[in-house]
TILO-594526 format. One record per residue (C-alpha): residue number from 1; x, y, z. Coordinates in steps of 0.001 Angstrom, whole numbers. Layout:
<nodes>
+-----+---------+---------+---------+
!   i !       X !       Y !       Z !
+-----+---------+---------+---------+
! NUM !       X !       Y !       Z !
...
+-----+---------+---------+---------+
</nodes>
This chain:
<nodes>
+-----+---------+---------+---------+
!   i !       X !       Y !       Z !
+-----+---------+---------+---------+
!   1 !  -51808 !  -17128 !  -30668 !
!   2 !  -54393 !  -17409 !  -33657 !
!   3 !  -52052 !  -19393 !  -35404 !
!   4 !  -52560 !  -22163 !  -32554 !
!   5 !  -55828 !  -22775 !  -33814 !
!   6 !  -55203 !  -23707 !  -37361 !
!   7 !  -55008 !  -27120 !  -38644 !
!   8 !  -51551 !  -29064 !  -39000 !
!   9 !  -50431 !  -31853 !  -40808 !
!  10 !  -49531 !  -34588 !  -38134 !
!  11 !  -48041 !  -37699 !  -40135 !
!  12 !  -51034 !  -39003 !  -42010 !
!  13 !  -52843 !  -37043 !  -39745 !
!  14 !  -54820 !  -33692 !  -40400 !
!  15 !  -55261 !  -32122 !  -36487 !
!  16 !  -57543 !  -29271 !  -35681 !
!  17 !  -55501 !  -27060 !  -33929 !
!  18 !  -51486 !  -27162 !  -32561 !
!  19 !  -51396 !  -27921 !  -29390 !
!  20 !  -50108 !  -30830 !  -27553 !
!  21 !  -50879 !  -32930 !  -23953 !
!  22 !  -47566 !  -33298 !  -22824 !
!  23 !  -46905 !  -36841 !  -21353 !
!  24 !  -47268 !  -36759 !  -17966 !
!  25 !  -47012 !  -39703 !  -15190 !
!  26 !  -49843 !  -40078 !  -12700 !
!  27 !  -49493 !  -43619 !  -11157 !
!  28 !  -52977 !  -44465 !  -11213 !
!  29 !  -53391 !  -47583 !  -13241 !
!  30 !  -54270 !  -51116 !  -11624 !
!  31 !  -50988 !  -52386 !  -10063 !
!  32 !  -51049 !  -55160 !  -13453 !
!  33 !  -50811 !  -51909 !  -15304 !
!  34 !  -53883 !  -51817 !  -16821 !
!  35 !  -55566 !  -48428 !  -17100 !
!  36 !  -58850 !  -47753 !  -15516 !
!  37 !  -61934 !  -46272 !  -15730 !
!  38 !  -60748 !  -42916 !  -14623 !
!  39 !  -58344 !  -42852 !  -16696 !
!  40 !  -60861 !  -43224 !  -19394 !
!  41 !  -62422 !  -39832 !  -18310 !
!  42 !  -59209 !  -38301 !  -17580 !
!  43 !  -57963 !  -38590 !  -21173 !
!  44 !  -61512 !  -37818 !  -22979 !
!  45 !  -61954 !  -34739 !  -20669 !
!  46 !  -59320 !  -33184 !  -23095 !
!  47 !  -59926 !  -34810 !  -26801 !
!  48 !  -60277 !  -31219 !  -27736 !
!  49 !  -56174 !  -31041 !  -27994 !
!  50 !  -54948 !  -31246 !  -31137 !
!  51 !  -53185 !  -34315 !  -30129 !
!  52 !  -52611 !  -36469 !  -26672 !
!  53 !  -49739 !  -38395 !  -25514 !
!  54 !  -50113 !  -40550 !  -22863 !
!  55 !  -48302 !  -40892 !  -19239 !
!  56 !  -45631 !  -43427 !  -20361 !
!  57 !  -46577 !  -47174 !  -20463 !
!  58 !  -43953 !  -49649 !  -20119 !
!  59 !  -43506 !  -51886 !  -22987 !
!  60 !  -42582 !  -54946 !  -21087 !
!  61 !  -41953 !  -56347 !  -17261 !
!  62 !  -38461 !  -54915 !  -17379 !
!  63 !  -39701 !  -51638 !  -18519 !
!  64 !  -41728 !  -50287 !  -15366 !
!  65 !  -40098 !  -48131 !  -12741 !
!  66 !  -42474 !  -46769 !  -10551 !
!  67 !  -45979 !  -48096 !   -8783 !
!  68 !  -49216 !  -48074 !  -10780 !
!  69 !  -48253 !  -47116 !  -14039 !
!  70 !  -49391 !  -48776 !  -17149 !
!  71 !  -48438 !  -51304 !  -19471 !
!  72 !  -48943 !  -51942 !  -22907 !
!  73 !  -47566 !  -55731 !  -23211 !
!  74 !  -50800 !  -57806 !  -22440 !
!  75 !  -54365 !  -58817 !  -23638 !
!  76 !  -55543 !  -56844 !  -20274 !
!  77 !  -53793 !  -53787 !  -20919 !
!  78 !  -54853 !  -53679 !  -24417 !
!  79 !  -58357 !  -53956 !  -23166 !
!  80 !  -57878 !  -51203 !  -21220 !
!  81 !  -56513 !  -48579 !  -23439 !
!  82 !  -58573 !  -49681 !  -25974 !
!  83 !  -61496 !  -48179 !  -23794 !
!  84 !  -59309 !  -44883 !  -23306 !
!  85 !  -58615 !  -44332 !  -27057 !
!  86 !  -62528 !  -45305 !  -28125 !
!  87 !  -63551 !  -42478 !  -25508 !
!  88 !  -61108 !  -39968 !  -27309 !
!  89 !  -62028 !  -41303 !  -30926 !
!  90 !  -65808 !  -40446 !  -29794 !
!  91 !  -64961 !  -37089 !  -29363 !
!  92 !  -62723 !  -36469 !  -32138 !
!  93 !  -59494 !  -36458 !  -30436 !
!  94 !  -56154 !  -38104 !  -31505 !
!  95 !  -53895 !  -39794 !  -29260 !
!  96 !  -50255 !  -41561 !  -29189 !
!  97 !  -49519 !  -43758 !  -26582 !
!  98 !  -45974 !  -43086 !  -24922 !
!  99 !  -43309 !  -45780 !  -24780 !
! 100 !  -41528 !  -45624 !  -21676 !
! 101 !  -38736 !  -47952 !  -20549 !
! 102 !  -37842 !  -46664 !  -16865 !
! 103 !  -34086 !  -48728 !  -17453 !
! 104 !  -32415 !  -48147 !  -14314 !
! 105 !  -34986 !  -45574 !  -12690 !
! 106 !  -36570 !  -48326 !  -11149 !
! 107 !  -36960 !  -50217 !   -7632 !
! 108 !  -37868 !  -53709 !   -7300 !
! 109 !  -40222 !  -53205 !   -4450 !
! 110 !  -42874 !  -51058 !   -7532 !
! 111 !  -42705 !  -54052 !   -9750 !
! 112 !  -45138 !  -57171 !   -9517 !
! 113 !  -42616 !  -59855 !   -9451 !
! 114 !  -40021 !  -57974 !   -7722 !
! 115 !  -37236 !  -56848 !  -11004 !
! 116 !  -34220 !  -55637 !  -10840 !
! 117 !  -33696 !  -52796 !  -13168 !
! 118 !  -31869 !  -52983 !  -16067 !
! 119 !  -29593 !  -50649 !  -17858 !
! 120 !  -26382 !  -50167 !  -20200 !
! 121 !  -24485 !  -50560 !  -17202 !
! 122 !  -24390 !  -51207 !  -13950 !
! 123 !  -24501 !  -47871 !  -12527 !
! 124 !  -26793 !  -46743 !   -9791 !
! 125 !  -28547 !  -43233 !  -10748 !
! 126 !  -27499 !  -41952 !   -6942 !
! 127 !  -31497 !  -41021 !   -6034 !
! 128 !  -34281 !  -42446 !   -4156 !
! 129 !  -37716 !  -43085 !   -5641 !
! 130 !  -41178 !  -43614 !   -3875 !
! 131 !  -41916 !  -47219 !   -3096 !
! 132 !  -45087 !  -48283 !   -1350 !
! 133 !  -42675 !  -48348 !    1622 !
! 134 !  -41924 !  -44930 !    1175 !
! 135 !  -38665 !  -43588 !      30 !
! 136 !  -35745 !  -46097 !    -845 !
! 137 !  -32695 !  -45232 !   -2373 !
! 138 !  -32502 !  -47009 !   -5983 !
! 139 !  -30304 !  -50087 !   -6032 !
! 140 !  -27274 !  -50880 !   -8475 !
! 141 !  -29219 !  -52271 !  -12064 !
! 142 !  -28292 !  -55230 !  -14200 !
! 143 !  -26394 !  -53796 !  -17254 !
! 144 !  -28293 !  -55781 !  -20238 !
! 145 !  -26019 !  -57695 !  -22528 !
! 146 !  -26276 !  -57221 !  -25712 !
! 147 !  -28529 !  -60047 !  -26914 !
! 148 !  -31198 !  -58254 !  -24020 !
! 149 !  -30085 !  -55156 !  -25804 !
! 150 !  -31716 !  -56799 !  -28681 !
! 151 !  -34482 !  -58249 !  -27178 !
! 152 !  -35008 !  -54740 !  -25719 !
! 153 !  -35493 !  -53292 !  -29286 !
! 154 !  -38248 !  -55884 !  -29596 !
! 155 !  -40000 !  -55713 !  -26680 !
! 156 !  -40710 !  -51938 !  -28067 !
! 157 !  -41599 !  -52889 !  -31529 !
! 158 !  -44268 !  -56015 !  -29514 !
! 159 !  -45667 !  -52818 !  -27485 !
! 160 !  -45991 !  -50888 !  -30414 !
! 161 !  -48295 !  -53530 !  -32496 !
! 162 !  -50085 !  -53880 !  -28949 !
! 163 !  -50653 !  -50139 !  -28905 !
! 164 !  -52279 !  -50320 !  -32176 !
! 165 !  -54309 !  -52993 !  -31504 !
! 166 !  -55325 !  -50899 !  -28657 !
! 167 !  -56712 !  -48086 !  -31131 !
! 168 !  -53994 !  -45856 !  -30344 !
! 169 !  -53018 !  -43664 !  -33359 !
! 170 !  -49733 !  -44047 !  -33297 !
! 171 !  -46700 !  -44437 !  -30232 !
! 172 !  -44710 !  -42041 !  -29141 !
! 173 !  -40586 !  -43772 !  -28121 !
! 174 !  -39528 !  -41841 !  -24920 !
! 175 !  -36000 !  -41028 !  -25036 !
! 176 !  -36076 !  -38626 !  -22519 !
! 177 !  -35681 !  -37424 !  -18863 !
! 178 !  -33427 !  -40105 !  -17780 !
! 179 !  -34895 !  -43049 !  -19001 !
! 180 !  -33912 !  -46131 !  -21224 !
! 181 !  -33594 !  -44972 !  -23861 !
! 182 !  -31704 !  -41573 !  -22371 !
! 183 !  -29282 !  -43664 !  -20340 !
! 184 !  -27831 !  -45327 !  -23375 !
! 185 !  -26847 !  -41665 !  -24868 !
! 186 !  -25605 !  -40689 !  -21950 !
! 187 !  -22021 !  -41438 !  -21203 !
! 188 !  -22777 !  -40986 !  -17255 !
! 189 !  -25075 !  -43747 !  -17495 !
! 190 !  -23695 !  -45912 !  -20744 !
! 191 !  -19641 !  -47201 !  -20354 !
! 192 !  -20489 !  -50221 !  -22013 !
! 193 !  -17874 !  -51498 !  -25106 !
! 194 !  -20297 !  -53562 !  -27578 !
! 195 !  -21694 !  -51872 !  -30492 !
! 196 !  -23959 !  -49975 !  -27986 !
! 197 !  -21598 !  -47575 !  -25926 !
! 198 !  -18307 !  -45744 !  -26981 !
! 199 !  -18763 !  -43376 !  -29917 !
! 200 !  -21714 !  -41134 !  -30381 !
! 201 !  -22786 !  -43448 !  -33506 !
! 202 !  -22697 !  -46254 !  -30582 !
! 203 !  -24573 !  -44604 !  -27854 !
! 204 !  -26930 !  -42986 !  -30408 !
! 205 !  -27395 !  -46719 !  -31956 !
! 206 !  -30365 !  -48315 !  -29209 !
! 207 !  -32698 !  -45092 !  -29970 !
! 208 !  -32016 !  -45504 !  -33813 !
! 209 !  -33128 !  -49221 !  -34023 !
! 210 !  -35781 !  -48747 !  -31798 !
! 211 !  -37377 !  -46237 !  -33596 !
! 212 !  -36853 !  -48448 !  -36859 !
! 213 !  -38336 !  -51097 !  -35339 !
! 214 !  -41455 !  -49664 !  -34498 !
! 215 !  -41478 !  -47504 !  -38076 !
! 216 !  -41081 !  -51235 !  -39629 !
! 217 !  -44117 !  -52384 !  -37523 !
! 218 !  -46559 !  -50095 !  -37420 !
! 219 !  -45672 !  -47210 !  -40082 !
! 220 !  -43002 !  -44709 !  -39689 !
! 221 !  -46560 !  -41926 !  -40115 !
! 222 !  -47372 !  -43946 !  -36669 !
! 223 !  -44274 !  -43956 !  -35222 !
! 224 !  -42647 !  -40568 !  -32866 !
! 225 !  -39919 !  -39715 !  -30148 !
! 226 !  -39183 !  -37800 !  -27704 !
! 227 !  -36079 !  -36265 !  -26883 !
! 228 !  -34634 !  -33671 !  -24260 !
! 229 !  -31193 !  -32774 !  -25406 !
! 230 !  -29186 !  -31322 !  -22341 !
! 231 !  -31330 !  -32926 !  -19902 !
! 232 !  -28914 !  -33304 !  -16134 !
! 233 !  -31175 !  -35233 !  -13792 !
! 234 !  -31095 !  -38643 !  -12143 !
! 235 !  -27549 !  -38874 !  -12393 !
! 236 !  -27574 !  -38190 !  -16100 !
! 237 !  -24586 !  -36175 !  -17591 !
! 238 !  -24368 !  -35949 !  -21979 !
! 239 !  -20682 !  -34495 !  -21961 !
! 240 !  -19292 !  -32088 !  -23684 !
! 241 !  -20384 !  -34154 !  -27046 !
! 242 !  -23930 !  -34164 !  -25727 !
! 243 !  -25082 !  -31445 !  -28384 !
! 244 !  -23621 !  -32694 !  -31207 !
! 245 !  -24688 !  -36201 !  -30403 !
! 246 !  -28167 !  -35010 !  -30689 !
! 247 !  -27479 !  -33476 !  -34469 !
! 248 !  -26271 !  -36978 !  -35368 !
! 249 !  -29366 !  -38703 !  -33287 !
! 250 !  -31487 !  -36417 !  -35015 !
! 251 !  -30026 !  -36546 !  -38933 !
! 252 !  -29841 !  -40558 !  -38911 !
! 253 !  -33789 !  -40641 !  -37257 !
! 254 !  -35004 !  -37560 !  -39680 !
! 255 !  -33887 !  -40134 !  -42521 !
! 256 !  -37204 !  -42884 !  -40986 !
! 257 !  -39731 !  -40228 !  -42060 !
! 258 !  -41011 !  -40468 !  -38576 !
! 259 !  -44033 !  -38309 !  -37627 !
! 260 !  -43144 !  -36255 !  -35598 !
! 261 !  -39827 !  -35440 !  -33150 !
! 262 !  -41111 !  -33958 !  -29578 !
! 263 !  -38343 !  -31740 !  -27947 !
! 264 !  -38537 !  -31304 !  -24512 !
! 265 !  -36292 !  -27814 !  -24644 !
! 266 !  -33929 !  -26521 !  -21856 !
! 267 !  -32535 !  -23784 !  -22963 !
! 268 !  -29713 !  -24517 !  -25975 !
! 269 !  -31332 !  -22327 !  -28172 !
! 270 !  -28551 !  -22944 !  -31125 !
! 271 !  -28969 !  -26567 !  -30835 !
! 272 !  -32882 !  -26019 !  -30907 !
! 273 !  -31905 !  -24359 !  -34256 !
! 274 !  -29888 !  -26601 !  -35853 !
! 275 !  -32232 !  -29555 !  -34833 !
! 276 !  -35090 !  -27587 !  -36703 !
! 277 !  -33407 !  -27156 !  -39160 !
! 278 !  -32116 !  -31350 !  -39705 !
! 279 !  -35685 !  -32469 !  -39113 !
! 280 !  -37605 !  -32685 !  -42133 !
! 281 !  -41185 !  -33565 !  -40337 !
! 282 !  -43400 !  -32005 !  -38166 !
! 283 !  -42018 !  -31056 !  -34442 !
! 284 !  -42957 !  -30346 !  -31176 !
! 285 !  -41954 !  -28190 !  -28558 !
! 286 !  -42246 !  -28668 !  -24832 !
! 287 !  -40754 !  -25688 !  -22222 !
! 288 !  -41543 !  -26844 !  -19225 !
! 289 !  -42499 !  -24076 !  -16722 !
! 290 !  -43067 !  -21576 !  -19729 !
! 291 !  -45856 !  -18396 !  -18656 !
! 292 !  -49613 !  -18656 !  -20227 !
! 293 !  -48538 !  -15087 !  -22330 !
! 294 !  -45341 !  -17152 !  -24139 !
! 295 !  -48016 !  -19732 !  -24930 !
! 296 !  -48175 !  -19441 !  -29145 !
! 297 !  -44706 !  -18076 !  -29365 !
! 298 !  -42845 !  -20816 !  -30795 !
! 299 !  -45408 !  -21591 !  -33178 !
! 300 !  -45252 !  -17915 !  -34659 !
! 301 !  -41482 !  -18092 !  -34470 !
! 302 !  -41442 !  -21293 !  -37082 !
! 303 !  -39719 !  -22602 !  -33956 !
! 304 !  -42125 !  -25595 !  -33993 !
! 305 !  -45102 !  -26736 !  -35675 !
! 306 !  -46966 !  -27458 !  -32415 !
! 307 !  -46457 !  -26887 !  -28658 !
! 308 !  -47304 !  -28994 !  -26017 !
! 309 !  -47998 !  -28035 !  -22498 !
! 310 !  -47565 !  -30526 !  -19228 !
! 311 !  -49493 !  -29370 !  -16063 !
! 312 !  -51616 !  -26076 !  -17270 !
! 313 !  -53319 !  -29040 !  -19538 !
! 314 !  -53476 !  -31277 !  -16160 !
! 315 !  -55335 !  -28629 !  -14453 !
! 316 !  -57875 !  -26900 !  -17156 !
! 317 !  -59650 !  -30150 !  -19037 !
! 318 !  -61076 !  -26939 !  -21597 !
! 319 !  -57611 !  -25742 !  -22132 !
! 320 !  -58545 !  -25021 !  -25251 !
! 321 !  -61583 !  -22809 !  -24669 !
! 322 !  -59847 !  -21034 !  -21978 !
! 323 !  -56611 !  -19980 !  -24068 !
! 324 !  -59978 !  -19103 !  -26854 !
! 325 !  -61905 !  -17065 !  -24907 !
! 326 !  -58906 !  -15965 !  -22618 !
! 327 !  -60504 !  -16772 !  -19527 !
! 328 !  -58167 !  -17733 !  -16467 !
! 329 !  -56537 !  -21088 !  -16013 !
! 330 !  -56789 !  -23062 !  -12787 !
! 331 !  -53849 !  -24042 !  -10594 !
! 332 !  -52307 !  -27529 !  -10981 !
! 333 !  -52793 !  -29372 !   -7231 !
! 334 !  -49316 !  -30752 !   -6982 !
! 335 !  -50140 !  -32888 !   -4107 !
! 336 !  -52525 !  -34801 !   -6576 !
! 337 !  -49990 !  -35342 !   -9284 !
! 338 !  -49381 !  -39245 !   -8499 !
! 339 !  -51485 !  -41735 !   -7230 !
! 340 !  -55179 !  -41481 !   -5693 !
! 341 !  -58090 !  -41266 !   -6923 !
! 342 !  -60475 !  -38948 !   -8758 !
! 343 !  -59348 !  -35825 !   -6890 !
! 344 !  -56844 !  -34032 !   -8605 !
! 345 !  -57233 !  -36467 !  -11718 !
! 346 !  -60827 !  -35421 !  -12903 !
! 347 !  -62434 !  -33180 !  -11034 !
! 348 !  -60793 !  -30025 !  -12421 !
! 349 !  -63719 !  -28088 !  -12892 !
! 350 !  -64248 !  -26982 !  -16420 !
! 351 !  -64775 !  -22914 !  -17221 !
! 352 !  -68286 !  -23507 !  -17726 !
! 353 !  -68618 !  -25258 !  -13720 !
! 354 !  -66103 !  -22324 !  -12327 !
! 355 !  -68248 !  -19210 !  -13254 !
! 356 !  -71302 !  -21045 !  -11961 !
! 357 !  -69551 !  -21549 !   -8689 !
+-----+---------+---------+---------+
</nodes>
């Protein structure tokens, strides 16, 4: 695990240890999308990370999917993050804002002026999602034609200059766990017959110019993605081509000079291998549900060059200090993951408050 705790080369970025915030969705922004002051705390409480990446943040109307989450298109929401990332710069942290596009995981009733989702095509993802009327099944989206698909590629690269502005250090693309992004690559989700659906080049093609996009605006050192090859959820099926549509999506974005590619890993251990091996940059690993003693494992392995944890960071703000000194971790609250208030959000006590309990 010592090797955690050296310093790594993150695009033009030197960070003081290897370890990652996973991006995690808690649905507590303003319903405009604009983050507040908890969120402020909630971030700063762990600046200690090597690096943060933010809940995803929609980078336009069309992009959100589910209540409260934030946004990253408007003066206000720049505002906001801009107080999140100053509270993180104070204590020395670094921290990418995630772009999320929801696509077609998304219900009208969670969006301010009532959206329909939009998607490659017209194809429902067969699930229900929380509305502040409680479970609905999600409706049929608008496939986007390909002028929107377009349009879609700048809407990212808008969010990504607003992101700056914000103080972010750079923007992470999410093209992951059934999302935009996800649903193009997917031929479950994407049976469109433009430029955009087909072919692996084709389905592969949205992620590529998005990332561009953003690499033009803002610096390729700036710009990331996420990715989470043989990902099944939401109605999302790769095919038998999935894998080596992800050596192709990962070749053509290696080429950018991105800063970093974030894997969230299920399992294809050979495709992990081969991906390693194509990217050229730095890389980080997510296993979700992986045990505290596997924590540092990757990292020794040359497997990646940092690893990022989801809800053990959620839970222990001094994540850090505990996996240091090797004291215990507290238990996520799962009943707190989305929505409310402070509990759950920032009152995870820190080591330093438990042993005085």
């Amino acid at each position: 695990m010592h090797q955690l705790f050296l310093p790594v080369r993150l695009g033009d970025y030197t960070l003081p240890n290897r370890l990652a915030m996973a991006p995690m969705t808690r649905s507590r922004a303003e319903l405009d999308g604009t983050p507040g002051e908890l969120t402020v705390e909630y971030y700063a409480q762990r600046a200690d990370l090597g690096l943060i990446v933010t809940e995803g943040t929609q980078p336009s109307e069309d992009g959100q999917g589910y209540l409260a989450t934030p946004g990253i298109h408007t003066d206000e929401h720049v505002a906001g993050w801009r107080k999140v990332t100053s509270a993180v710069r104070a204590k020395g942290g670094r921290i990418f804002i995630q772009l999320m596009h929801a696509g077609r995981m998304s219900h009208p009733d969670n969006t301010p002026h009532h959206r329909q989702g939009v998607a490659p095509s017209a194809i429902a993802p067969g699930t229900p999602m929380f509305t502040a009327k409680g479970m609905q099944d999600i409706p049929v989206p608008r496939a986007l034609t390909t002028e929107e698909v377009r349009q879609t590629v700048a809407d990212f690269r808008h969010a990504a200059r607003r992101a700056i502005e914000a103080g972010a250090d750079g923007v992470e693309i999410h093209g992951a766990n059934a999302y935009l992004i996800h649903q193009f690559l997917a031929p479950s989700a994407n049976v469109r017959t433009d430029e955009y659906g087909g072919s692996i080049e084709n389905r592969a093609r949205f992620a590529i110019e998005v990332a561009t996009a953003i690499a033009e605006e803002i610096g390729a050192h700036r710009t990331a993605i996420r990715l989470s090859p043989g990902t099944s959820m939401w109605g999302i099926d790769e095919g038998v081509e999935g894998p080596d549509l992800y050596r192709h999506l990962v070749a053509q974005l290696d080429q950018l000079g991105l800063a970093y590619l974030h894997i969230m890993h299920l399992g294809n251990e050979p495709l992990l291998v081969d991906l390693r091996k194509a990217w050229t940059q730095s890389l980080i690993l997510n296993r979700p549900g992986r045990a505290r003693e596997q924590i540092g494992t990757d990292v020794a392995a040359g497997l990646a060059d940092l690893e990022a944890y989801g809800q053990m960071i959620l839970a222990n703000p001094d994540f850090i200090t505990r996996l240091r000194t090797h004291a215990p971790l507290n238990d996520a609250d799962r009943n707190t993951f989305f929505g409310g208030g402070a509990q759950g959000y920032v009152d995870y006590p820190a080591l330093s408050e438990a042993l005085t309990a």
